[in-house]
C-alpha positions as CSV (number, residue, x, y, z in Angstrom):
1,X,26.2,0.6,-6.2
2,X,29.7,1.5,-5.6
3,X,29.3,5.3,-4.6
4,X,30.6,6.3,-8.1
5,X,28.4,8.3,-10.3
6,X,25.8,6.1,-12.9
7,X,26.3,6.6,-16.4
8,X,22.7,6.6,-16.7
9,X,19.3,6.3,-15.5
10,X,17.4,3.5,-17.0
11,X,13.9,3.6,-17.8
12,X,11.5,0.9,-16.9
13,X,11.4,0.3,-20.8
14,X,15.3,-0.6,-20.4
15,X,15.2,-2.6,-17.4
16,X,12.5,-4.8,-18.9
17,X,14.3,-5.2,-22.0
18,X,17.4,-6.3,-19.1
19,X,14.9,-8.5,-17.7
20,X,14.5,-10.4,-21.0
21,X,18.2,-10.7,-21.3
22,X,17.7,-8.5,-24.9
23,X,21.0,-8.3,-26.7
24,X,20.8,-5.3,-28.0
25,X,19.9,-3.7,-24.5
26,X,22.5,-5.5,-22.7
27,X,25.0,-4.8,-24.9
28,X,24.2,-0.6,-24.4
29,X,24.9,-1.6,-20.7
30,X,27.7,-4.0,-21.0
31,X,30.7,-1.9,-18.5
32,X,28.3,1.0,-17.8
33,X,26.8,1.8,-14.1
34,X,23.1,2.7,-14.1
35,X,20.7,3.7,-11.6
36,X,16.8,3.4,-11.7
37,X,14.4,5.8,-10.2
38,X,11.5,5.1,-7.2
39,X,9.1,4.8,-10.2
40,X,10.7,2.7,-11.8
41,X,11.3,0.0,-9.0
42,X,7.6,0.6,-8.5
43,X,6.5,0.1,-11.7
44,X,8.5,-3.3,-12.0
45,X,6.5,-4.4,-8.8
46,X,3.4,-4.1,-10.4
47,X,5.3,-5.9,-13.5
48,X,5.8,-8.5,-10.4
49,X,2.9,-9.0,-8.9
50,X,1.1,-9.7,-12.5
51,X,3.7,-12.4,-13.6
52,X,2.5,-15.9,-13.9
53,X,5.3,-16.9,-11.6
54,X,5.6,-14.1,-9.1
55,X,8.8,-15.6,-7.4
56,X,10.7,-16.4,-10.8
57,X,10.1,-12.8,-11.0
58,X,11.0,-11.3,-8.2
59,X,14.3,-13.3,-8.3
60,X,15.2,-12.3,-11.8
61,X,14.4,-8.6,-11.1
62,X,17.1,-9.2,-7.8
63,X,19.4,-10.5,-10.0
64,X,19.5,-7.5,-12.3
65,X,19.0,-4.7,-10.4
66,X,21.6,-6.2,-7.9
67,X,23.6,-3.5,-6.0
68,X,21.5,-0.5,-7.9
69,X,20.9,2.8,-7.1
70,X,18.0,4.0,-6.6
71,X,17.1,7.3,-6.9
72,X,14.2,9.0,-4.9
73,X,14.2,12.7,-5.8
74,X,14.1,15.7,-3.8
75,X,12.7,18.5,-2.3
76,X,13.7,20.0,-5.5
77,X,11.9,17.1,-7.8
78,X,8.3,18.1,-8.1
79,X,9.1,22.0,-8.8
80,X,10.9,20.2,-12.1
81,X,7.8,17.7,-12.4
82,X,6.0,20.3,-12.7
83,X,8.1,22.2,-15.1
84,X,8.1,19.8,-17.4
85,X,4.3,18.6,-17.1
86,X,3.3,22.8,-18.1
87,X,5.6,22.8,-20.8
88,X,4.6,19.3,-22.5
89,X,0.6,20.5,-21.7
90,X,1.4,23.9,-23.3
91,X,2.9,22.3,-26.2
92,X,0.4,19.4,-26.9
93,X,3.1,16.6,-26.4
94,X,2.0,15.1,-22.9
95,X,3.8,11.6,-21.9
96,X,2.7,9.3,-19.4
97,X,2.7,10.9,-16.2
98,X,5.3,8.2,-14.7
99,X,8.1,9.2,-16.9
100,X,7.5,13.0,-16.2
101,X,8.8,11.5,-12.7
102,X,11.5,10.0,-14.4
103,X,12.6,12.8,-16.7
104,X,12.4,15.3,-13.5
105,X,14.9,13.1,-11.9
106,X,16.9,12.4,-14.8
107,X,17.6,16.3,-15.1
108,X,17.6,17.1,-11.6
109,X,20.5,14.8,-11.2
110,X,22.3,15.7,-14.9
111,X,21.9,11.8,-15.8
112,X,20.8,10.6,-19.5
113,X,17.6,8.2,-19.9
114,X,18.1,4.9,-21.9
115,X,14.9,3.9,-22.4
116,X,12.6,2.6,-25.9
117,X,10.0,4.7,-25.2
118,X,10.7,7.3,-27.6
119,X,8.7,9.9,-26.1
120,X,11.4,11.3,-23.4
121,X,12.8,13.0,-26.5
122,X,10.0,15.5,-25.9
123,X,11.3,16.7,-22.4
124,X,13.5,19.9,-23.3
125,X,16.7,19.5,-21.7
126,X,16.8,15.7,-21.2
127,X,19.4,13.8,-22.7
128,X,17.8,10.2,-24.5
129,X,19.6,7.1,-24.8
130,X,18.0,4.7,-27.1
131,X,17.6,1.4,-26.7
């Protein structure tokens, strides 16, 4: 990262799509900077350590996500977590817990998703980039 501001936080949806050099994903990315969140480079660990080839892995994830930000949240983070977790519940549209990570820090930093997983459309206030 170059200390200026990501266009974008990419969901682990995206940055798989990255990781299988998909077209259509790279192309959405093609001149843009994105950042990725703590649960994101977490959940592309896991994604690691059940490849077939753990090292061919590993190096193709270090090859994309070279020079990334990542972002960790804030003291500030699981008051919006939680924010978004009550109003999902209330509203019968829960998403996986992870991306409730994701979204919190998506809006607590003013940053768009791109992700597939369609689902992020449900968190009020979040901006969605498709992918």
């Amino acid at each position: 990262m170059n200390g200026t501001r990501p266009d974008f936080i990419a969901d682990t949806s995206a940055v798989v799509r990255l990781l299988r050099r998909d077209s259509g994903v790279e192309e959405k990315v093609k001149g843009k900077t994105f950042a990725i969140t703590f649960v994101t480079f977490a959940e592309l660990n896991v994604g690691i350590l059940k490849a077939n080839n753990r090292l061919a892995a590993f190096h193709r994830c270090l090859e994309v996500l070279a020079g990334m930000q990542v972002f960790h949240g804030s003291g500030v983070t699981p008051s919006l977590y939680a924010r978004i977790y009550y109003d999902l519940e209330q509203r019968g549209e829960m998403i996986p817990i992870n991306d409730i990570w994701i979204a919190a820090i998506a809006l607590e930093t003013d940053l768009p998703i791109l992700a597939r997983d369609e689902h992020f459309s449900r968190v009020r206030g979040l901006s969605v980039i498709q992918c």
